[in-house]
N, CA and C atoms as a LAMMPS dump frame, in Angstrom:
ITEM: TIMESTEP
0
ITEM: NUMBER OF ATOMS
288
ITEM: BOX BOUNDS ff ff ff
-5.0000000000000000e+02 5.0000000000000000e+02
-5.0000000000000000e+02 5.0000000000000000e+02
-5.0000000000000000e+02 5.0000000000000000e+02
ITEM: ATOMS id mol type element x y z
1 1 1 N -358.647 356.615 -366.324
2 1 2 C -358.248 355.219 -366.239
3 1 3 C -356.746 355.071 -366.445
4 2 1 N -356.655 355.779 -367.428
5 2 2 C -354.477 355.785 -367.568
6 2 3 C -353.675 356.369 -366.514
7 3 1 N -354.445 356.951 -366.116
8 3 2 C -353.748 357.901 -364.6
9 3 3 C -353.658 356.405 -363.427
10 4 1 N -354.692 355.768 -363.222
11 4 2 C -355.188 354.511 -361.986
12 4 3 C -353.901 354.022 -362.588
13 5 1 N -353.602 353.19 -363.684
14 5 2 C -353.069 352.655 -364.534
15 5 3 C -351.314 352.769 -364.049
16 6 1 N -351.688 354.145 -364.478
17 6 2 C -349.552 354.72 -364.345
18 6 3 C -349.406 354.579 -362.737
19 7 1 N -350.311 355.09 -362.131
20 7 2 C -350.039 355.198 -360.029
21 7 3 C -349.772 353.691 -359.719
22 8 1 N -350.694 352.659 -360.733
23 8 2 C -350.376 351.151 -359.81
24 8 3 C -349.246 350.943 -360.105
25 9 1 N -348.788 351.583 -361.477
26 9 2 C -347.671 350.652 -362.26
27 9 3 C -346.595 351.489 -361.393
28 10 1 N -346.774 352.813 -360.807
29 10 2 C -345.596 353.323 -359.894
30 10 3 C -345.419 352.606 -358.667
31 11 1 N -346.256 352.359 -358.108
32 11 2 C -346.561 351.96 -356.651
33 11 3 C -346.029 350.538 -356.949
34 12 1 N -346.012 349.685 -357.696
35 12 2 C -345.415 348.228 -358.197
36 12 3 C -344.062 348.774 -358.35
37 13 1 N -343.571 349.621 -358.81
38 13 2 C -342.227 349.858 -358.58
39 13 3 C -341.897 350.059 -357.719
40 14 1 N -342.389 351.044 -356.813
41 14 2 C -341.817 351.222 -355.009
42 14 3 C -342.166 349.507 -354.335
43 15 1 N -342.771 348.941 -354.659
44 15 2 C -342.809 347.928 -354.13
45 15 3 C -341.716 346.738 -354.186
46 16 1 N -341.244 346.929 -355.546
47 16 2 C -340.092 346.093 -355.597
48 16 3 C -338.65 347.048 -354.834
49 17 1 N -339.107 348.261 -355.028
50 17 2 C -337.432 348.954 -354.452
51 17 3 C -337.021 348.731 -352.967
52 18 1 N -338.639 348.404 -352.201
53 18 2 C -338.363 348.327 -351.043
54 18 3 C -338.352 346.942 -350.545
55 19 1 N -338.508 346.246 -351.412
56 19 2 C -338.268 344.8 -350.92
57 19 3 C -336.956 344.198 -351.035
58 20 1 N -336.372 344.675 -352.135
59 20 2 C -335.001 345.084 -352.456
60 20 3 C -333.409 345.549 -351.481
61 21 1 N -334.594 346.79 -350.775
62 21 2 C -333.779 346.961 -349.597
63 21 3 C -333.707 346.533 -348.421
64 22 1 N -335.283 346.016 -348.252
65 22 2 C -335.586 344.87 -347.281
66 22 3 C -334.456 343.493 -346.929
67 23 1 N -333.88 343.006 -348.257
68 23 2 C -333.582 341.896 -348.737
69 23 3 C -332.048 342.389 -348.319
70 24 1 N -331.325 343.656 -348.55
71 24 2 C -329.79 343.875 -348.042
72 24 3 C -330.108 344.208 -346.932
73 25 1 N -330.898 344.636 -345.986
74 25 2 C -330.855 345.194 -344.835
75 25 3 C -330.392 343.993 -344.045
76 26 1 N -329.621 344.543 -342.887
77 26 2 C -329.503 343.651 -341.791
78 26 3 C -329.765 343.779 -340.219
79 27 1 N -330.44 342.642 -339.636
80 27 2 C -330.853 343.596 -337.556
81 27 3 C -330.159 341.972 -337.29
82 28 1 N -329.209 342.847 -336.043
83 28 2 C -329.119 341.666 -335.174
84 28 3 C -329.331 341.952 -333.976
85 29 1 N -328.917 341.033 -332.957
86 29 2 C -328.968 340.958 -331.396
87 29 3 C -328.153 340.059 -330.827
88 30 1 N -327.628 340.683 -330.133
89 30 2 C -326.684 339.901 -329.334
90 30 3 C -327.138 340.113 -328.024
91 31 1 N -327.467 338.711 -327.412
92 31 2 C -328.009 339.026 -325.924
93 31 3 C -327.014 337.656 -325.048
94 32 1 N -326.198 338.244 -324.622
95 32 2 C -325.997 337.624 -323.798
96 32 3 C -324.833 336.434 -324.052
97 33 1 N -324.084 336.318 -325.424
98 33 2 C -323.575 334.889 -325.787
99 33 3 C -324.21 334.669 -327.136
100 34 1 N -324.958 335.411 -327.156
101 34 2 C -326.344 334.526 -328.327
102 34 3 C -326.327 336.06 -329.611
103 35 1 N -325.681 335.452 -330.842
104 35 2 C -326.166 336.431 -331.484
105 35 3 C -326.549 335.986 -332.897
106 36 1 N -328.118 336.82 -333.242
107 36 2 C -328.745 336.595 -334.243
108 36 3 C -328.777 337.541 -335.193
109 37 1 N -328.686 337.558 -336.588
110 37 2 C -328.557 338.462 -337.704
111 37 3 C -329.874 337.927 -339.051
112 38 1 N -330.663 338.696 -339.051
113 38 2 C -331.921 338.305 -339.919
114 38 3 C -331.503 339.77 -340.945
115 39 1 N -332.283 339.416 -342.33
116 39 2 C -332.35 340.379 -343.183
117 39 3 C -334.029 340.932 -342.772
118 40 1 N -334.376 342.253 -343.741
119 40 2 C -335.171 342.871 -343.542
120 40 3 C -336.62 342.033 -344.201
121 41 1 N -336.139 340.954 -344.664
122 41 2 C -337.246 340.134 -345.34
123 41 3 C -337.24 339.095 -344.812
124 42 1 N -337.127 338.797 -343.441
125 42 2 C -337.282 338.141 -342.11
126 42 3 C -336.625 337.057 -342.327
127 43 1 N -335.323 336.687 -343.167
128 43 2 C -334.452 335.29 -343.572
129 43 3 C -333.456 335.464 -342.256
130 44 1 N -332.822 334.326 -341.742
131 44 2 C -332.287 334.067 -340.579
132 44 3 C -331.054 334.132 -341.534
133 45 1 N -330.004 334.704 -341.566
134 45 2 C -328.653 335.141 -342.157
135 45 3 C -327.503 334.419 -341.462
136 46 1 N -327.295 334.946 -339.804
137 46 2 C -326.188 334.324 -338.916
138 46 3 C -326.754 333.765 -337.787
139 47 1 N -326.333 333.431 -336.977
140 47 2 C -326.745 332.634 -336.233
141 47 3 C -325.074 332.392 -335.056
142 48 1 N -325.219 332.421 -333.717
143 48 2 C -324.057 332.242 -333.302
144 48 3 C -324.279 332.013 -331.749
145 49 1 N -323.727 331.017 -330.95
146 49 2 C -323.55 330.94 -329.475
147 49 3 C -322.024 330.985 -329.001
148 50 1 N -321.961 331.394 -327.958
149 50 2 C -320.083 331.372 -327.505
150 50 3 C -319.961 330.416 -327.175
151 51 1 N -318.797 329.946 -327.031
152 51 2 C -318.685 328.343 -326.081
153 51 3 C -318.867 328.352 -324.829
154 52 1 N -318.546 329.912 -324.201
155 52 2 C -318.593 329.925 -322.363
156 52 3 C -320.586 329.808 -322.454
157 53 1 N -321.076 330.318 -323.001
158 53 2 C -322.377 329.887 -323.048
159 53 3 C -322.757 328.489 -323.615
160 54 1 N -322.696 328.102 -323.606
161 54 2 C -322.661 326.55 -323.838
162 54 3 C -322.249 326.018 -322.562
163 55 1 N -321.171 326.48 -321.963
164 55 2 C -321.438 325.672 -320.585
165 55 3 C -322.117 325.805 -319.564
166 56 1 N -323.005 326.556 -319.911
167 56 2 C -324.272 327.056 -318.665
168 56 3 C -325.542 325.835 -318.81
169 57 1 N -326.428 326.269 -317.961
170 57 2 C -328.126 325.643 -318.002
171 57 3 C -328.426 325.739 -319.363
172 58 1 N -329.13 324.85 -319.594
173 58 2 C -329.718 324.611 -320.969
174 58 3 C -331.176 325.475 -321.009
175 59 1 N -331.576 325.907 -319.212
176 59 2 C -332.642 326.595 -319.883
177 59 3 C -332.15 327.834 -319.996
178 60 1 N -331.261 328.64 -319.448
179 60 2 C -330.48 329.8 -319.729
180 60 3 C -330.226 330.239 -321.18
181 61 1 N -329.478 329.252 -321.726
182 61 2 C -328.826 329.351 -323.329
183 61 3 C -330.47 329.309 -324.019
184 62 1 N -331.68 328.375 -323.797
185 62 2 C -332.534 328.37 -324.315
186 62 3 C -333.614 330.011 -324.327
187 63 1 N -333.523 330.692 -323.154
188 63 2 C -333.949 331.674 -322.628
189 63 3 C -332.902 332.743 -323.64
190 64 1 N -331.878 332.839 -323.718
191 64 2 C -331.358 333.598 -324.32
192 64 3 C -331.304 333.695 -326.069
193 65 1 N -331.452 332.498 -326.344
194 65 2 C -331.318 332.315 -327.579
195 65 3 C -332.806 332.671 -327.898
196 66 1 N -334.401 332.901 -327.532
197 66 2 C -335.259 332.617 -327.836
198 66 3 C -335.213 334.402 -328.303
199 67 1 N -334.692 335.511 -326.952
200 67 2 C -334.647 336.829 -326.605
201 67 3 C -334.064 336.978 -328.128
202 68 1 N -332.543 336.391 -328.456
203 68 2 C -331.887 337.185 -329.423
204 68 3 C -332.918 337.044 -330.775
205 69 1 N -333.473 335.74 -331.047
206 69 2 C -333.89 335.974 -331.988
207 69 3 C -335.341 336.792 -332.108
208 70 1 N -336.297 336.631 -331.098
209 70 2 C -337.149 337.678 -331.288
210 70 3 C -336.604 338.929 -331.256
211 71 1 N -335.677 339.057 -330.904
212 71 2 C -335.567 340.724 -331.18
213 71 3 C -334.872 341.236 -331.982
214 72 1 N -334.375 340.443 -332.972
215 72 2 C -333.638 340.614 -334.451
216 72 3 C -334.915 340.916 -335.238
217 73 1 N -335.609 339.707 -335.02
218 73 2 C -336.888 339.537 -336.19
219 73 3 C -337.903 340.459 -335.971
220 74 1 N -337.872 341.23 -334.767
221 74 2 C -338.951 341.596 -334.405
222 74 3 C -338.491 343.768 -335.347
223 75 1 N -337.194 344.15 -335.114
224 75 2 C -336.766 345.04 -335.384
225 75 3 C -336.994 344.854 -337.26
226 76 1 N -336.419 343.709 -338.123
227 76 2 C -336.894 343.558 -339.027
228 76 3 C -338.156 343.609 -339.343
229 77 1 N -339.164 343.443 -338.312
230 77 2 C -340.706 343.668 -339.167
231 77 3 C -340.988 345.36 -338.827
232 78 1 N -340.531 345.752 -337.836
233 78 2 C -340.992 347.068 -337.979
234 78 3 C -339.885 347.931 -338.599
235 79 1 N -339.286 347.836 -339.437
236 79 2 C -338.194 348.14 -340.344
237 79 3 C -339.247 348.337 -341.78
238 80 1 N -339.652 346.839 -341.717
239 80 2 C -340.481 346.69 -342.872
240 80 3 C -341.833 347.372 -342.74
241 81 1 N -342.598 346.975 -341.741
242 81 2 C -343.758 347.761 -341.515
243 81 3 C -343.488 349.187 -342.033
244 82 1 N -342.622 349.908 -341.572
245 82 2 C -342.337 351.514 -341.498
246 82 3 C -342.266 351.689 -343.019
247 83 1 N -341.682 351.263 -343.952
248 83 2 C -341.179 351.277 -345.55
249 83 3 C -342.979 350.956 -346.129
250 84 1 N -343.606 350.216 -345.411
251 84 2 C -344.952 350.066 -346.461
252 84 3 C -345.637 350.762 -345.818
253 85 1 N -346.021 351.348 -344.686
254 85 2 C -346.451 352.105 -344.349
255 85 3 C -346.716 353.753 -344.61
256 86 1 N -345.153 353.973 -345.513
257 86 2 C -344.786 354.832 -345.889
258 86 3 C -345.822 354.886 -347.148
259 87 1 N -345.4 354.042 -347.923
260 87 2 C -346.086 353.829 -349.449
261 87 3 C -347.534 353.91 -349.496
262 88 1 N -348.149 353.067 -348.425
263 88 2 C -349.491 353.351 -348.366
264 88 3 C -349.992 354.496 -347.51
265 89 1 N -349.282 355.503 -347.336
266 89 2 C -349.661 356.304 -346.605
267 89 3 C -350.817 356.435 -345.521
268 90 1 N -349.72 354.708 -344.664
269 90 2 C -350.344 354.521 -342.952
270 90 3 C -351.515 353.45 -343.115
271 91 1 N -351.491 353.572 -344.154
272 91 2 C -352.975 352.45 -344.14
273 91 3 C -352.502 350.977 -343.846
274 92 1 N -353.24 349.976 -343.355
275 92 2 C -352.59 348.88 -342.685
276 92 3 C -351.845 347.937 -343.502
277 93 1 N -350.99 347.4 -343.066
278 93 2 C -350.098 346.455 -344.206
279 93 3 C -350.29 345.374 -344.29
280 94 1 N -351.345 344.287 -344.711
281 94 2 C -351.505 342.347 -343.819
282 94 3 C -350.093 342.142 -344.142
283 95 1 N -350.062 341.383 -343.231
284 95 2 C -348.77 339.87 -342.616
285 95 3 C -348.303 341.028 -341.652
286 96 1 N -348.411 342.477 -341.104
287 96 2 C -347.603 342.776 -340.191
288 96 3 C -347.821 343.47 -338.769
């Protein structure tokens, strides 16, 4: 029982170390005019359009802006996925 005990109380520590690093990590994307910067704990950080993009179609800038941010956020979850994945050695992670 002290052994179950010490492994959770380790595994609660890797859990905070990697959320930790989750939390400084940074993914962005720049597509096009459009660039997005999320941390590894999926918070929207920067955020940015050019002005020559701004004078285009609104569904263009909308089309682009939708790309940058899924693919900031999307590199942040499998950033994260990969770090708990690790810990649980592959076993599934919920929310990811």
């Amino acid at each position: 029982m002290f052994d179950l005990l010490k492994m959770a109380g380790k595994i609660q520590g890797q859990v905070k170390e990697i959320k930790s690093e989750l939390e400084k990590a940074r993914f962005s994307s720049d597509v096009d005019g459009v660039k997005c910067v999320v941390s590894g704990d999926l918070e929207l950080k920067e955020f940015s359009i050019s002005p020559e993009l701004l004078q285009k179609m609104p569904s263009e800038v909308e089309n682009r802006v939708s790309r940058a941010v899924q693919d900031a956020f999307g590199d942040a979850k499998k950033e994260a996925l990969s770090k708990f994945k690790k810990l649980t050695g592959g076993f599934p992670v919920p929310g990811f």
